[in-house]
TIKOL-465592 format. One line per 8 residues: number of its first residue (from 1); their letters; for each residue x, y, z of C-alpha. Coordinates in steps of 0.02 Angstrom, whole numbers, plus 50000, padded with zeros to 5 digits. Layout:
N
NUM) A) X,Y,Z | ...
//
This chain:
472
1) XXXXXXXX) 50518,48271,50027 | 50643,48411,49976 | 50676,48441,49805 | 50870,48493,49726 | 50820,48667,49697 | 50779,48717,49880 | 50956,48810,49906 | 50952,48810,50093
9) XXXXXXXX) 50959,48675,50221 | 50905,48811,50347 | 50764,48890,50413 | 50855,49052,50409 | 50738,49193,50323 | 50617,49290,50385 | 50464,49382,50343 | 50393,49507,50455
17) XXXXXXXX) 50218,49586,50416 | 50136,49704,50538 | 49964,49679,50591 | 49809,49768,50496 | 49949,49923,50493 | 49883,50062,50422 | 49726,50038,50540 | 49826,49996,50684
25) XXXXXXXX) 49920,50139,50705 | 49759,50244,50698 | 49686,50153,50860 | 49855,50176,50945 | 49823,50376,50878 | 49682,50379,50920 | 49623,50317,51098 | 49449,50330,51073
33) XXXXXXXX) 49456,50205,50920 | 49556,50063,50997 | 49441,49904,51013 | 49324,49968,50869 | 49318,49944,50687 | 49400,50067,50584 | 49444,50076,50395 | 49580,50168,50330
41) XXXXXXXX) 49554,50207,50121 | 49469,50301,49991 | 49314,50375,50095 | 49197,50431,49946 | 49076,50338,49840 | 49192,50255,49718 | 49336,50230,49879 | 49424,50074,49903
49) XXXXXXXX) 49480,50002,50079 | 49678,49995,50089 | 49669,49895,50267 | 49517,49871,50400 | 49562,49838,50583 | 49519,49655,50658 | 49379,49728,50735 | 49299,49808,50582
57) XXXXXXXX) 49363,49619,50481 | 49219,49538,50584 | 49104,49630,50489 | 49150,49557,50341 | 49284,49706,50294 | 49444,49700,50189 | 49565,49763,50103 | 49550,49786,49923
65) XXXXXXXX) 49343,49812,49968 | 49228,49942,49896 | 49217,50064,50019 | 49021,50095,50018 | 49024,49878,50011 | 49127,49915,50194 | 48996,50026,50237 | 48840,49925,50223
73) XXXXXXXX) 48939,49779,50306 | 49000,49851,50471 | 48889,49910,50600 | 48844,50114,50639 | 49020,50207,50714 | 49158,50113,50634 | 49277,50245,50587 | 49334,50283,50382
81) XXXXXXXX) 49476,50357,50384 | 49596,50432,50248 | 49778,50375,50257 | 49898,50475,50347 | 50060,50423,50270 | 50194,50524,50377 | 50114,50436,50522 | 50118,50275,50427
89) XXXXXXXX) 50303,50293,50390 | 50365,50368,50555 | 50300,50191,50644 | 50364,50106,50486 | 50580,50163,50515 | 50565,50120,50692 | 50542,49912,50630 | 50649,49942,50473
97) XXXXXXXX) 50804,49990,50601 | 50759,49850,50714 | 50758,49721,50591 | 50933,49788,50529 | 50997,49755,50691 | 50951,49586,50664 | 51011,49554,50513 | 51134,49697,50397
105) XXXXXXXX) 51031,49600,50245 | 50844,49655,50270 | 50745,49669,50104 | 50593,49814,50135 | 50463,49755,50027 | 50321,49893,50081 | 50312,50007,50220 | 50244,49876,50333
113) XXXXXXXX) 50337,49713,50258 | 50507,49651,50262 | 50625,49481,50228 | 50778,49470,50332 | 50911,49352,50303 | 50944,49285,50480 | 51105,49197,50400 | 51193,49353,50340
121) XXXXXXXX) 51321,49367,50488 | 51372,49196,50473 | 51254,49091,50568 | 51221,48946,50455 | 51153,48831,50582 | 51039,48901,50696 | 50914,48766,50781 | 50747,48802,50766
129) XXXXXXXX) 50754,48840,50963 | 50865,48972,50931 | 50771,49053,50774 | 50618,49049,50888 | 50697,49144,51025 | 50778,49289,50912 | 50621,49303,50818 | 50502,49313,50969
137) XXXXXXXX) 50625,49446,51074 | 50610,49550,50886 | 50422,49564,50887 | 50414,49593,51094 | 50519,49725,51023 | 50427,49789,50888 | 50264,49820,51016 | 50371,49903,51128
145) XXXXXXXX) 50458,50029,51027 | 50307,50082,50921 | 50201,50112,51057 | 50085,49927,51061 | 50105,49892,50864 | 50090,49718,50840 | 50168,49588,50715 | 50187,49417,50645
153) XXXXXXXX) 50318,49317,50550 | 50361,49181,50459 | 50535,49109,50441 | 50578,48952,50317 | 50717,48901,50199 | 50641,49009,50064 | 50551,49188,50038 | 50416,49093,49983
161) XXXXXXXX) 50401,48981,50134 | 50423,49141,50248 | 50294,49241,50187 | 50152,49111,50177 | 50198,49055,50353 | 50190,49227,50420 | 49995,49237,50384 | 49955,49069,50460
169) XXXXXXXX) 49918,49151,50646 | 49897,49358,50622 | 49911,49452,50733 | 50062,49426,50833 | 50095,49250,50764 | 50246,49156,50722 | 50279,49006,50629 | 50416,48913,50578
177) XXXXXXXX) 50438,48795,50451 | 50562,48672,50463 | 50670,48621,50330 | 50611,48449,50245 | 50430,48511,50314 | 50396,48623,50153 | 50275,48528,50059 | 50181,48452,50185
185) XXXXXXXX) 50143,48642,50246 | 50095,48677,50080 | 49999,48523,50039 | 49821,48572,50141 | 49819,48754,50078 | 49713,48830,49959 | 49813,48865,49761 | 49781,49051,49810
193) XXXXXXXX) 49920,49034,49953 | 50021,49026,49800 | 50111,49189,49752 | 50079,49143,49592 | 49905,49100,49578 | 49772,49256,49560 | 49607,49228,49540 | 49599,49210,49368
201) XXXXXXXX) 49732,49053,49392 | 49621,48979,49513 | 49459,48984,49427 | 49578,48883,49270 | 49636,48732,49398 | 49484,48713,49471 | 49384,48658,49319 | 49548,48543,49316
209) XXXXXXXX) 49482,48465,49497 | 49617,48586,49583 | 49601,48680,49728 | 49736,48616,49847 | 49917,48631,49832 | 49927,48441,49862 | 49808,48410,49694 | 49891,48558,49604
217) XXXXXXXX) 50069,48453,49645 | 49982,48307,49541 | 49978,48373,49392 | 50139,48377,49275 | 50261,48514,49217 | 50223,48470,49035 | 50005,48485,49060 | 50041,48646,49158
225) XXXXXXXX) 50134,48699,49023 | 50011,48662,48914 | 49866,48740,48991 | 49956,48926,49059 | 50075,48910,48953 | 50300,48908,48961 | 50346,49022,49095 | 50186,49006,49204
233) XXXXXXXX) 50145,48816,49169 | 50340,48796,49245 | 50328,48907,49380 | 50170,48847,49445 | 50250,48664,49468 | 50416,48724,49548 | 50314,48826,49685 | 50200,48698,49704
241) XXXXXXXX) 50349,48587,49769 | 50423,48728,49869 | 50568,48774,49749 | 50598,48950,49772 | 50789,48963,49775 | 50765,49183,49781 | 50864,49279,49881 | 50857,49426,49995
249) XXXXXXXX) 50919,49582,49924 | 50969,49765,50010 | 50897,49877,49867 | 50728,49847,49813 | 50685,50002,49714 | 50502,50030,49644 | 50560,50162,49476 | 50345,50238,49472
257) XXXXXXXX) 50189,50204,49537 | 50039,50231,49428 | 49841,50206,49369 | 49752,50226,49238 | 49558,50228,49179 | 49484,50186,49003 | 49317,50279,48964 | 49172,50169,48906
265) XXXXXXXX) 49138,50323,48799 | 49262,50477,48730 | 49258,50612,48866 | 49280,50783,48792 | 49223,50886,48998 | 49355,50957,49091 | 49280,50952,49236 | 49246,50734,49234
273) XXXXXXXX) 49425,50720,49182 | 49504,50820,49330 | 49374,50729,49416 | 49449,50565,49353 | 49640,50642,49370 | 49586,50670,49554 | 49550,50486,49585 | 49686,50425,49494
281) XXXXXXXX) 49781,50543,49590 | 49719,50492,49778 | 49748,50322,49719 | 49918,50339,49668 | 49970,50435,49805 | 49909,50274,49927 | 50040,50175,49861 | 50174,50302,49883
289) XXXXXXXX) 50127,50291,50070 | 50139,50103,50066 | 50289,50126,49990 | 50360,50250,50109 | 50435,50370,49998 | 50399,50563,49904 | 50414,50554,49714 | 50469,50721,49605
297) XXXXXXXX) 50424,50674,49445 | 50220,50701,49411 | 50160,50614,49240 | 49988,50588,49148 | 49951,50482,48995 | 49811,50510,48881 | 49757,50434,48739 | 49620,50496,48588
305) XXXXXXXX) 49480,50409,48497 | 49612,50374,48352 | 49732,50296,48492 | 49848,50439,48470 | 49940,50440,48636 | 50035,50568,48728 | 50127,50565,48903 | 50163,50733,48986
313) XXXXXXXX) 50273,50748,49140 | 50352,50892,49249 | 50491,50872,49373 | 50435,50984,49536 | 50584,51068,49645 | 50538,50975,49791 | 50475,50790,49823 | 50304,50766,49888
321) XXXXXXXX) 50180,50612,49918 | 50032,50774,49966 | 49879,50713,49843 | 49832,50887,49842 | 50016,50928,49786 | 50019,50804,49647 | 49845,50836,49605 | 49884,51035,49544
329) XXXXXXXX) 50018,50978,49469 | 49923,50849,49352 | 49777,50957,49320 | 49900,51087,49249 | 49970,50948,49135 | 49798,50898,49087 | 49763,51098,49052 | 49898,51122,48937
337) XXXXXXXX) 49828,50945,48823 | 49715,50980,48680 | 49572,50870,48741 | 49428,50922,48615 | 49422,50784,48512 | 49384,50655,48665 | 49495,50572,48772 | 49469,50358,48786
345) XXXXXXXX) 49626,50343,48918 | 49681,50430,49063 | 49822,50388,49172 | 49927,50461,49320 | 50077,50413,49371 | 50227,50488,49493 | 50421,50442,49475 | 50594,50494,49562
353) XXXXXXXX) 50571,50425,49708 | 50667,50484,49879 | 50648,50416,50046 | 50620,50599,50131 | 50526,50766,50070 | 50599,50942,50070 | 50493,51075,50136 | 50357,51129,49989
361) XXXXXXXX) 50294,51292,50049 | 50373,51392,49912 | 50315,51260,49796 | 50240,51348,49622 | 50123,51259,49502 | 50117,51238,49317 | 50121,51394,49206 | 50221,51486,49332
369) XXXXXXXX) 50388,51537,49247 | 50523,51480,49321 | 50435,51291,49306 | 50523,51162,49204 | 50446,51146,49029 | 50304,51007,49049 | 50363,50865,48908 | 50255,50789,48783
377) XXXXXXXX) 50306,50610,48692 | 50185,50506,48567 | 50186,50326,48595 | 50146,50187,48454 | 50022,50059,48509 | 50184,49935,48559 | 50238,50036,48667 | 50075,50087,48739
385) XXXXXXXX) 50023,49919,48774 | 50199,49897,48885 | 50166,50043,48972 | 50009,50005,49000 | 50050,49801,49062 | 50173,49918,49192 | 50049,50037,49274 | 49912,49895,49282
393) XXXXXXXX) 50039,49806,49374 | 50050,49976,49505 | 49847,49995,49554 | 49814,50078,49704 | 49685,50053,49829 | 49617,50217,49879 | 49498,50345,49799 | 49435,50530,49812
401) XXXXXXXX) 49368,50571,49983 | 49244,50672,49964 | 49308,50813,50060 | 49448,50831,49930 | 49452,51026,49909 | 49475,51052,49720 | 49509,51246,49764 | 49687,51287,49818
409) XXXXXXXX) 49628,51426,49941 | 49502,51322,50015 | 49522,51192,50175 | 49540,51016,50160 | 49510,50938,50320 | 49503,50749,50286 | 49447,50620,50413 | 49565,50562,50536
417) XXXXXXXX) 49703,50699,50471 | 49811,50778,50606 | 49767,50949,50676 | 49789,51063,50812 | 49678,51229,50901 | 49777,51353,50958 | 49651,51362,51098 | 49607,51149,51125
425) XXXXXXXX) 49778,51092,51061 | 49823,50935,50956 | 49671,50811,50902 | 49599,50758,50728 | 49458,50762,50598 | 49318,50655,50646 | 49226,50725,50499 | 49175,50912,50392
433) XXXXXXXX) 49047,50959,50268 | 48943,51093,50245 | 49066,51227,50301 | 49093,51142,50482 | 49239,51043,50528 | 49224,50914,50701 | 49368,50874,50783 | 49408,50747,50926
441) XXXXXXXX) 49546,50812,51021 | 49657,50680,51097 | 49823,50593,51076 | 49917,50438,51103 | 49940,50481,51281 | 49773,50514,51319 | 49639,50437,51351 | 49464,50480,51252
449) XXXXXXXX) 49449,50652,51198 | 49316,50787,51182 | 49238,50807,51008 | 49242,50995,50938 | 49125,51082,50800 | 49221,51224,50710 | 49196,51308,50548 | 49301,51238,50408
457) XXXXXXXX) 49385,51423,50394 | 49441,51439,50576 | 49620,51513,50568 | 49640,51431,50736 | 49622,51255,50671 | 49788,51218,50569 | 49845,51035,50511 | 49973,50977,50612
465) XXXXXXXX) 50098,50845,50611 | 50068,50655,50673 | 50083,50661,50862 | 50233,50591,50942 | 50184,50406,51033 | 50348,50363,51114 | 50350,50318,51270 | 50167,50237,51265
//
């Protein structure tokens, strides 16, 4: 059955996710990876794991995962790798620009997610057959031009539809939901399938009996309401009928990213908060690759033992989405805060976004002169609790690695980061400590590569851009 509010009578929108991204472009990097488990994320102690490759998610690995929990579940050689997000977003434009020559109307939700509106040129009434051939030519496509990357969609009469569909059969699946079909596909899945339900949600309906969408569609609009509440109590029974009448829009613009950290006691040590600001920072700067884009604007947030808070910001002359960038730039915002009375909050956040970065090598730090002023605004608790409902909203998945070099003049070779030998040529950190630095040097058109021990202060080991893998 169809409800009123369904506004199309077509399956005509699509939702394309690629496959275990981050991780797959790192085997297709990387030749001596492919076929083995590898976790891209926050590679210290208190890490989290932003995406684990199929291989590495039969260990039990996933996104969203403690890191050292990722650890003790897959087996001796899987690879932990920090995020490389030029590589990330160079893959990422290649499917953007092929889904906008599908469609002029593609909404980019992340840097490896997208809705397209396969109606936008006037083609109201595709059949199904003809949907299925478009969509399967795009992702023969999509492997092609990004050298074996795979991915799968989803296409319904509704975002909704699309997106849930195109998670039925990862990787490289497609399925289309027909229009009419919409609640029976939504009747045998779990409530979580439900944009809308979280865990917290879930754990609610089920002492309710509820656990499917077909027993969640039993339950009325007005003992929704009065369990979650107006706005949720309504919105859970219009999506549990499939009435998502959204549409696909061009701009979808993210205004910050941010994270924040409340102290179980007052911290008055330097040292654990730019220990904390470095976390924060690494985690922030993992959405920003997701997201695809450099931000200008560097801001922290702290607040007292009196709940005094203060945000201070600093607009830098050239967009960046380097941790170690944003990271200096924080700690000399942190630096110039009074903190001797205890901080309970910290927070990090980044804003003015831009889609490319300028180059930064003339890039000067706070307390050098010709540096805007760094601003300073007090908050009342109202306020404070709205900001703070907004960078919640923004967590990020990775942490510190523990190779994070905390001195500017040191090295900071992270694992899997880009590299080249003027001697050996173009490879990548397998791993450093201890003044060493081992790297594996191959390529994308290569097969396996030698591995390389080097002191961490070689001047012929530089970092390197991410290798070029067209034509593979």
């Amino acid at each position: 059955m169809r409800d009123d509010k369904a506004v199309r009578t077509t399956a005509s929108i699509l939702h394309l996710d690629l496959d275990a991204f981050f991780a797959a472009v790192e085997q297709r990097d990387k030749p001596s990876l492919r076929g083995k488990p590898v976790v891209v994320g926050g590679i210290g102690n208190r890490g989290v794991v932003a995406t684990a490759s199929y291989e590495a998610r039969a260990y039990g690995a996933r996104s969203a995962m403690s890191t050292s929990e990722a650890r003790r579940r897959c087996p001796p050689g899987t690879a932990f790798l920090f995020p490389r997000g030029e590589a990330y977003r160079r893959s990422s434009r290649v499917v953007m620009d092929l889904l906008r020559e599908l469609s002029p109307v593609v909404e980019q939700v992340s840097v490896d997610e997208a809705y397209v509106d396969l109606a936008a040129q006037g083609d109201q009434h595709l059949s199904v057959d003809q949907v299925r051939a478009r969509v399967e030519e795009l992702l023969d496509t999509i492997e092609k031009g990004t050298g074996g990357l795979t991915a799968s969609a989803g296409v319904g009469s509704s975002k909704m539809i699309a997106k849930i569909a195109s998670d039925m059969h990862k990787p490289r699946g497609l399925v289309i939901v027909e229009p009419g079909d919409e609640e029976d596909f939504l009747a045998p899945l779990p409530v979580r399938a439900l944009g809308g339900v979280g865990p917290a949600t879930a754990d609610r309906l089920r002492t309710f009996g509820v656990e499917e969408v077909s027993q969640l569609r039993r339950m009325t609009e007005s003992d929704l309401v009065s369990i979650f509440g107006n706005a949720h109590g309504s919105g859970l029974f219009a999506i549990a009928r499939a009435q998502d009448d959204r549409e696909v829009v061009t701009e979808r613009e993210a205004k910050s990213i941010s994270a924040e950290e409340t102290f179980d006691v007052d911290v008055v040590d330097r040292a654990v908060l730019r220990e904390e600001l470095a976390r924060l920072t690494d985690r922030v700067s993992a959405r920003l690759a997701e997201h695809g884009a450099f931000a200008r604007t560097v801001t922290i947030k702290v607040r007292h033992h009196d709940f005094s808070t203060f945000t201070r910001s600093i607009t830098a002359g050239h967009p960046t989405d380097d941790p170690a960038t944003l990271l200096r730039l924080a700690i000399g915002l942190l630096d110039a805060h009074d903190v001797s009375d205890g901080l309970r909050l910290l927070g990090f956040g980044v804003s003015g976004f831009v889609a490319h970065a300028q180059a930064a090598l003339d890039m000067q730090w706070p307390g050098e002169e010709d540096l805007p002023t760094a601003t300073a605004t007090a908050e009342d608790d109202i306020a404070v609790d709205q900001v703070a409902n907004a960078w919640g909203s923004a967590q990020a998945l990775v942490s510190r690695p523990a190779a994070y070099a905390m001195n500017p003049g040191d090295p900071v070779w992270r694992p899997g980061q880009d590299v080249t030998h003027e001697e050996y040529g173009d490879g990548w950190v397998w791993g450093s400590g201890r003044g060493v630095v081992t790297v594996r040097f191959e390529g994308p058109r290569t097969g396996p590569g030698k591995v390389r021990t080097f002191r961490a202060s070689d001047e012929a080991l530089r970092p390197a851009d991410p290798p070029d893998w067209t034509g593979v």
